[in-house]
N, C-alpha and C positions, 0 to 999 in steps of 0.2 A: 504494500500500500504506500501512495507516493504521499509523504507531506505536505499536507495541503499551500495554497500560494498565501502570502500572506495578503492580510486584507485592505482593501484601500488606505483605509484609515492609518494602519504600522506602517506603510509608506511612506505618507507625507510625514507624518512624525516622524521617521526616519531618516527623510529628508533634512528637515530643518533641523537636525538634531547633528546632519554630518561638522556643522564648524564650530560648533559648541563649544565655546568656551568660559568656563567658571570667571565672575568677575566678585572677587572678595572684599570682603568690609575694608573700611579705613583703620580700624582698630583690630586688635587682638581677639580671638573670635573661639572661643571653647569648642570641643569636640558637637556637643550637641547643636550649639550655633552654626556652624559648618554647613553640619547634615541637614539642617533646617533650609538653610540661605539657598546651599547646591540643590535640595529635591524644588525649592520653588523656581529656582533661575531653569532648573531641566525642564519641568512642565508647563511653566511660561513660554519658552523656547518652543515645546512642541503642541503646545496648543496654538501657536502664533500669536501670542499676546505680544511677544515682542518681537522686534524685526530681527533677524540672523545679521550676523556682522557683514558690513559692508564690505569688505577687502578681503579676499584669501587668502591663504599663506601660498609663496610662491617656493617653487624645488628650484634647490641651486642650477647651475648652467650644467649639460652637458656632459660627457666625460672628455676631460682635455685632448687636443688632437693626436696627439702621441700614443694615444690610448685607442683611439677609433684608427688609427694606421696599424697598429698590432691588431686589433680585433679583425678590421678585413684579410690582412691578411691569413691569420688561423683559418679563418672561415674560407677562405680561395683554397688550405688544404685538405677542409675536410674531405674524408675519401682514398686520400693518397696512400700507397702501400707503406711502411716504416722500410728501409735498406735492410737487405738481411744481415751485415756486416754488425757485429756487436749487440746484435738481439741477446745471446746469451749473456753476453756480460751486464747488457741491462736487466735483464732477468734476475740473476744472482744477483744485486743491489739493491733489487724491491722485496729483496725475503724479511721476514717478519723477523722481530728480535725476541728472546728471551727460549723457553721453553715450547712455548708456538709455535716457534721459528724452524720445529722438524717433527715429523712421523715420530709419533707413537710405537717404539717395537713394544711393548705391553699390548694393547689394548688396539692397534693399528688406527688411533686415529690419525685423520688428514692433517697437515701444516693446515695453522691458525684457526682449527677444530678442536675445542674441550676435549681433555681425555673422559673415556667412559667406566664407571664403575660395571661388575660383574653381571646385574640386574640390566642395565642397559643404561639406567640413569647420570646423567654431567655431574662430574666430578669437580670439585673446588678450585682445588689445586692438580696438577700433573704430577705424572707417575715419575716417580723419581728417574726411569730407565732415561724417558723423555727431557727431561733435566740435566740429565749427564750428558744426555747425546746430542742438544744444546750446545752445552756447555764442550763439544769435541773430545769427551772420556769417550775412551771406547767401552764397550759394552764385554764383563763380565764374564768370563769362561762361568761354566757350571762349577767347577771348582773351586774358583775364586768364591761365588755367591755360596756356597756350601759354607765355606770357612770364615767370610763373613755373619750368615748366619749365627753360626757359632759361637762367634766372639760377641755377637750381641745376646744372646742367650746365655751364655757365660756372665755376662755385668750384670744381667736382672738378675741372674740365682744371686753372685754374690753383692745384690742390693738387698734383696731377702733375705739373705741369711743376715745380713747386718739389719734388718728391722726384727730379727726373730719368726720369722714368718714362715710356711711352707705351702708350695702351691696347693689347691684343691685335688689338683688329679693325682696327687703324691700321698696325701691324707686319708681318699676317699671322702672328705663329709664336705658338705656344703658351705660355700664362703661365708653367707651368715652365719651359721654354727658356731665356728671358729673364732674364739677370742683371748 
């Protein structure tokens, strides 16, 4: 259903309402004085009790000529092919920066596509692999990440044993339980 046209009447009021502009007291004028002064000068205005201001504000000149000589001539090239010479190396200089700036080997997302959690759902931040490879690390033997692993699982246990703690799957009983 199309919305309907408006009606004569928001027209002309419309009309007279395009130069509008607020003419304030002589004096200091409180919040409610304000809103009183501006709602009667609006509906004075578009009821035509008063006359719309004689003059209207004029747009500066132009765009300087220097500026309409580039512009034609851009416009003379729209169309034109780019030279194939150095397309690649312009290519390589509009790459994205950061972690965006390359493929996902986690997750395969696209250059300057969000990495994707396992659900399918965008991810916050990128997958750390995405990060390094960025960053021009190369990417982790299996081995390497194993023993990595390790050493991070080695600092939690011995952060746990220095809080006195032992995991839940070590105990058997459930984390609340435990105190």
């Amino acid at each position: 259903m199309a919305p309907a046209p408006p009606r004569p009447r928001s027209r002309i009021r419309g009309r007279r309402l395009e130069n509008f502009r607020y003419e304030p007291a002589d004096h200091d004028e409180t919040i409610p004085q304000y809103l009183a002064r501006y709602r009667g000068q609006v509906h004075a205005a578009a009821s035509g009790r008063i006359a719309p201001p004689a003059h209207r504000d004029a747009l500066a000149s132009g765009p300087a000529q220097d500026s309409a000589r580039e512009l034609d001539e851009r416009v003379r090239r729209v169309g034109r092919t780019l030279p194939a010479t150095g397309a690649e190396s312009l290519a390589d200089q509009v790459r994205r920066s950061g972690p965006l700036g390359a493929a996902c080997p986690t997750c395969r997302a696209a250059v300057g596509g969000p990495c994707k959690a396992p659900g399918g759902r965008r991810r916050t931040t990128p997958h750390l692999a995405r990060t390094r490879a960025s960053a021009g690390e190369r990417r982790l033997a299996p081995a390497q990440r194993t023993a990595a692993e390790d050493r991070i699982r080695a600092a939690s246990q011995r952060a746990l044993d220095r809080l006195g703690t032992r995991p839940a799957e070590k105990t058997g009983e459930p984390m609340a339980d435990r105190r």
